[in-house]
N, C-alpha and C positions, 0 to 999 in steps of 0.2 A: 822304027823304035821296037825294039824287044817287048814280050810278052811279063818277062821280069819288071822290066822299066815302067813298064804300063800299072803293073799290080801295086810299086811302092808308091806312083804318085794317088792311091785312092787313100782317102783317109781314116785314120786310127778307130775314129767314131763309124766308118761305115763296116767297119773292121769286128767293133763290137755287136753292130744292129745283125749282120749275116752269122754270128756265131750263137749269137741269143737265138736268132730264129731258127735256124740250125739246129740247137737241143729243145726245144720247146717243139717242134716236130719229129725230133726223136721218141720223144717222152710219149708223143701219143699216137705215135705209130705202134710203139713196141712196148705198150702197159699192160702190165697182166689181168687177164679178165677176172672181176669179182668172183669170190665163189661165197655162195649162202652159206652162214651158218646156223645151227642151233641154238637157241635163245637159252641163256644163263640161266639155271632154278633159279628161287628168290630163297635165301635160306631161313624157314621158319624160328620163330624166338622159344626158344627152352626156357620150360619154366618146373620150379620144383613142384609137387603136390603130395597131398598125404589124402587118402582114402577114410572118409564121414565114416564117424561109427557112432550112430547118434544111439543112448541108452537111459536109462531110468537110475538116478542117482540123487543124494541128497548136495546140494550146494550151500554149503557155510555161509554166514553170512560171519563179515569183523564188524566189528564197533570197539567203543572206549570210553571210559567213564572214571569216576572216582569210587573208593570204595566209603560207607556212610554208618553208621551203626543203625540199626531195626530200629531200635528206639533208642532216645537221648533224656532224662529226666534232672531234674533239679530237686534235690532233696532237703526241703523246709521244715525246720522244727516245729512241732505244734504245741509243745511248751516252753515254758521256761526254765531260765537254769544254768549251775555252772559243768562245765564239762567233767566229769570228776575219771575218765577212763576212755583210751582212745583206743582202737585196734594198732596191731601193728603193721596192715597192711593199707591202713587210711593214710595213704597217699597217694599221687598221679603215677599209673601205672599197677593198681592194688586191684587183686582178685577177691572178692566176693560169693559164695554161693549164697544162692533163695535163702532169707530169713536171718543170713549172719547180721552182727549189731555194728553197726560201723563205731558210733558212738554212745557214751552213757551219760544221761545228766541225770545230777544231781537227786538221786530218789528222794530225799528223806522227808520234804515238804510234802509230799504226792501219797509219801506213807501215813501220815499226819491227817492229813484230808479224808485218805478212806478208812481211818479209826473211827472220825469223827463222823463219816457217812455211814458207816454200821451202829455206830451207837442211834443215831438219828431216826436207823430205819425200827431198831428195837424198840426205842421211845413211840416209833407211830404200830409199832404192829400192840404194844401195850393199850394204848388209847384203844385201838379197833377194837380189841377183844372187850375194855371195858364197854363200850358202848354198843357192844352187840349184846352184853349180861345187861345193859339196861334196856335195850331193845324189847327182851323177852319178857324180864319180867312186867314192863308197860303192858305186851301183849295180854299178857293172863289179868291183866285189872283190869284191863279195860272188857276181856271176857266174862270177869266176874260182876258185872254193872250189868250186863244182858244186852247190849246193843250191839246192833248187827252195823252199825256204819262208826267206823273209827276212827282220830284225825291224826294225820300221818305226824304232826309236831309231836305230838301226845306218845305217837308207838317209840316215837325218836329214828324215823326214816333220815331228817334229812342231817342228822348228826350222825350216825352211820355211813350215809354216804359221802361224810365228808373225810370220815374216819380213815374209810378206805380208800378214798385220794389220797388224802395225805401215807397211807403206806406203799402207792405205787410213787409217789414222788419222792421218797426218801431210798425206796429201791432203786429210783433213776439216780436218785445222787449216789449212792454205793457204785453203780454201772459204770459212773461219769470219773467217779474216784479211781475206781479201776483204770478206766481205759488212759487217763492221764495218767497213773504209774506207770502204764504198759508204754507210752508215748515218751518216756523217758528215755527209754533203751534203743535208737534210732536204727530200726534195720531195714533190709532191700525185699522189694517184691518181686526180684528175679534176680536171677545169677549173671550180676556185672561188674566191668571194669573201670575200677574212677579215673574218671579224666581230671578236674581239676578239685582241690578240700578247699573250703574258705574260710574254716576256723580249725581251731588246733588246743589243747588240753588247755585246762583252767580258765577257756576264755567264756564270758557271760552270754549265752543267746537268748532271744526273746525270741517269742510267738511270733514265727515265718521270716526268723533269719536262715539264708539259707546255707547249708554244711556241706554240702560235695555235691558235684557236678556229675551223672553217671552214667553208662550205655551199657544196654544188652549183651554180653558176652557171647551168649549160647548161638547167636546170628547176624550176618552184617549182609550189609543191601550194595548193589550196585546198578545205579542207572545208567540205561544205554540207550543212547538216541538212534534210532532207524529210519529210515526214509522208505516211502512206502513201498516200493520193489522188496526191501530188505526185508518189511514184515511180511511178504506175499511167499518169503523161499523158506519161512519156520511156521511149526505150529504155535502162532504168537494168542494166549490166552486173552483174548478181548472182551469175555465179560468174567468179570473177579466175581469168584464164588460157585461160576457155573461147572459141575463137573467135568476134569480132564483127564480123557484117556492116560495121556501120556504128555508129560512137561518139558519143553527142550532144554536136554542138557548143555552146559555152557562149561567152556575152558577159560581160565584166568589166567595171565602170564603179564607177571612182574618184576622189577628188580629190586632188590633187597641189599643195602650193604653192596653192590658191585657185583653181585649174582643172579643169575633169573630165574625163576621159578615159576609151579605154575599149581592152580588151585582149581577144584572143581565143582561149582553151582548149577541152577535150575533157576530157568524163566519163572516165575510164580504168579505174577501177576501184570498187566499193563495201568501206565498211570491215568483217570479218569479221561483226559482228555488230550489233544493235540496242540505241541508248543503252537501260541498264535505268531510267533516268528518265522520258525524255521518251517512249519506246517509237519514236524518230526511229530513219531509213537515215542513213547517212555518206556520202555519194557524193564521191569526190574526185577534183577538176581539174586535169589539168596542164597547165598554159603553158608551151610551150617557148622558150627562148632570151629570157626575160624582161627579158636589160640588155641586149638586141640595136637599136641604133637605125635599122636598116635596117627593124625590125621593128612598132616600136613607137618613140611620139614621146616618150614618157618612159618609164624603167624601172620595173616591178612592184616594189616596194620591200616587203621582207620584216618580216614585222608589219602592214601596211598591212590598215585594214577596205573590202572591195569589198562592192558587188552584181552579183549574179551573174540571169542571165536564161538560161536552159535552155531549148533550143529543144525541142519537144516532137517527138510522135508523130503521125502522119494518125488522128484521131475519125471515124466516121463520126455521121451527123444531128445537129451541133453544132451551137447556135444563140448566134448573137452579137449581143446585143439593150440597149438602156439598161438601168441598175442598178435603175431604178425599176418595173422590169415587175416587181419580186421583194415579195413581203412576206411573212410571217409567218416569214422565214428561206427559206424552201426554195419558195415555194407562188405560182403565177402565175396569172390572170384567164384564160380566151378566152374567143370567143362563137360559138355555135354558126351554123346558116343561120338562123336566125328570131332572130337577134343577141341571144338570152340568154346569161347570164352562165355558164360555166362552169369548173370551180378542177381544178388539176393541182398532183400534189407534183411537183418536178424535182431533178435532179440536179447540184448547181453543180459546176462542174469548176475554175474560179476568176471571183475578180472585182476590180475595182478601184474607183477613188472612181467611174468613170461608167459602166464595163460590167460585162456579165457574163455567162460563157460558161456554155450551160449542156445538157442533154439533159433528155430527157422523152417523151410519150406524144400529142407537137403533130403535125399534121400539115400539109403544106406548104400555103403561103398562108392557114393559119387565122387567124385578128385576134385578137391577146395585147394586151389594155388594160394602158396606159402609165401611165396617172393614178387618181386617186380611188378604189385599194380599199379604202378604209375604209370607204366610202358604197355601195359593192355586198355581193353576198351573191346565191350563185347559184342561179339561175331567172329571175332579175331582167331585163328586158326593155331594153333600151338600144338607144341611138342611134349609130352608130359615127363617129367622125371620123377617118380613115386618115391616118396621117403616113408621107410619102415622103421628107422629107427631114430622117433622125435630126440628121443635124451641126449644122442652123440648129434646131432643136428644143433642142436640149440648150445651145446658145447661148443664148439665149431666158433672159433673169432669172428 
């Protein structure tokens, strides 16, 4: 038998097991020997930062209030009477200066009464004089008797001194006469604007109906609730009366009609004590001369909701940085000289939708990262990217 003949009778499968075995000792006769390589860097995380510039600056504090009038009064007639003469400006929305009359009742009863309180007082100052000519001449009789002790009925003391009672109570009624004419003519004890009149010409008032409703012109008030950080960033006047250097001034901004405007007051005073709600200071603004248009391009109109901008106090190492430097609430990134990561708590003093003012334990020109702390954690080793120009930064979609 041939060597051919021999080969076709082995079988297919011993056919396979000699070819497997076959490359399977090729493969490792003839494998290329390893060669070592260099271990990959790890490429550190880029992050952006802006260089602490911590300085001495005042920090505004906002708030928001209603505007109220200084004072509010109710003006009661203190006599009686028909209305016989009304101003023309005795309506809601009517200006007054110090001492104008808003209304006039009825004089001519009040003139009646103090004809009759002059004549009354003439009637008693005649009595007096008579009874002081009888005075005297009792004296000299009773001189002319010789006795050294004399009895006061006899000199006519106590008819004298009734005499002259009765002429200081007839001068009180002249006074009284008076002062009710003068009470006829209904005028202000300060320069205001009526809010609302309750009576109106011809109509009858009595003793303490009252005629117009009326507030302070020349001043309006605006309470502002603070929370204690916020009184801690102004010079907030905590005891009323005690002298102040200097008063913080305050900015007003309202809308009028579909425009905004804006007006400008002074802290004057804090309210007695602390809402027991909100544990809030009161600080209250006054704006003077509020419907002045020399003063202001529209009037501070009473009830109207402002906000208010308080200018604050000189901080010293305040640092005024994007909002985004802050996370956890209170807590900011820097990086040390070998630009690892390290975390400061800080102290917000305020902030808005883009910044935020704040102090801390930074020191000047340190690198406070701007972006990505949720991907640090400090020790962490980074790369810094300094940003010098916040304004096109914060632009930046």
């Amino acid at each position: 038998m041939t060597l051919a003949a021999q080969l076709r009778r082995i079988p297919a499968v011993a056919w396979v097991l000699i070819l497997g075995v076959t490359l399977i000792a090729a493969i490792v006769l003839f494998k290329p020997n390893p060669q070592p390589r260099a271990p990959k860097p790890i490429a550190q995380t880029q992050v952006k930062v802006v260089l602490a510039q911590p300085q001495t600056m005042a920090v505004n504090v906002n708030a928001q209030g209603s505007v109220e009038p200084r004072r509010q009064i109710d003006v009661v007639s203190q006599v009686a009477g028909s209305l016989v003469q009304v101003s023309e400006q005795f309506a809601s929305g009517g200006f007054f200066a110090k001492g104008a009359t808003l209304v006039q009742i009825d004089p001519r009863d009040y003139e009646i009464a103090l004809v009759r309180a002059k004549a009354a007082l003439l009637d008693a100052e005649k009595t007096l004089a008579t009874e002081r000519g009888q005075a005297q001449q009792a004296q000299r009789q009773w001189q002319e008797l010789g006795s050294k002790d004399a009895n006061d009925l006899f000199l006519r003391k106590p008819q004298l001194a009734a005499a002259e009672a009765q002429v200081e109570a007839a001068r009180a009624g002249v006074q009284q006469a008076q002062l009710n004419l003068a009470r006829t003519r209904i005028q202000l004890p300060f320069a205001a604007r009526v809010n609302t009149t309750w009576v109106d010409l011809g109509q009858y008032v009595s003793t303490g109906t009252r005629i117009a409703t009326v507030y302070d012109s020349a001043a309006a008030l605006v309470r502002l609730p603070l929370t204690d950080l916020q009184a801690s960033l102004i010079n907030l006047p905590l005891a009323f009366g005690k002298p102040q250097q200097e008063l913080p001034d305050v900015i007003l901004r309202g809308v009028v009609a579909g425009n905004a405007y804006e007006w400008k007051g002074k802290i004057t005073r804090t309210e007695a004590s602390l809402d027991p709600q909100s544990r809030m200071f009161y600080a209250v603004v006054e704006i003077p001369d509020p419907f002045d248009p020399f003063k202001n391009a529209v009037p501070l109109l009473m009830g109207m909701y402002v906000k208010a901008e308080i200018i604050g106090k000189p901080i010293a190492n305040v640092m005024l940085l994007p909002k985004s430097v802050i996370f956890r609430r209170d807590q900011v990134y820097s990086l040390d000289a070998d630009n690892r990561v390290q975390i400061h708590s800080v102290n917000i003093l305020r902030s808005d939708e883009q910044q935020v003012w704040f102090t801390g334990d930074i020191k000047p020109e340190q690198a406070i990262v701007l972006e990505r702390q949720g991907y640090l954690a400090a020790g962490i080793q980074v790369v810094p990217e300094v940003v010098t120009n916040l304004a096109a930064e914060d632009a930046q979609p």
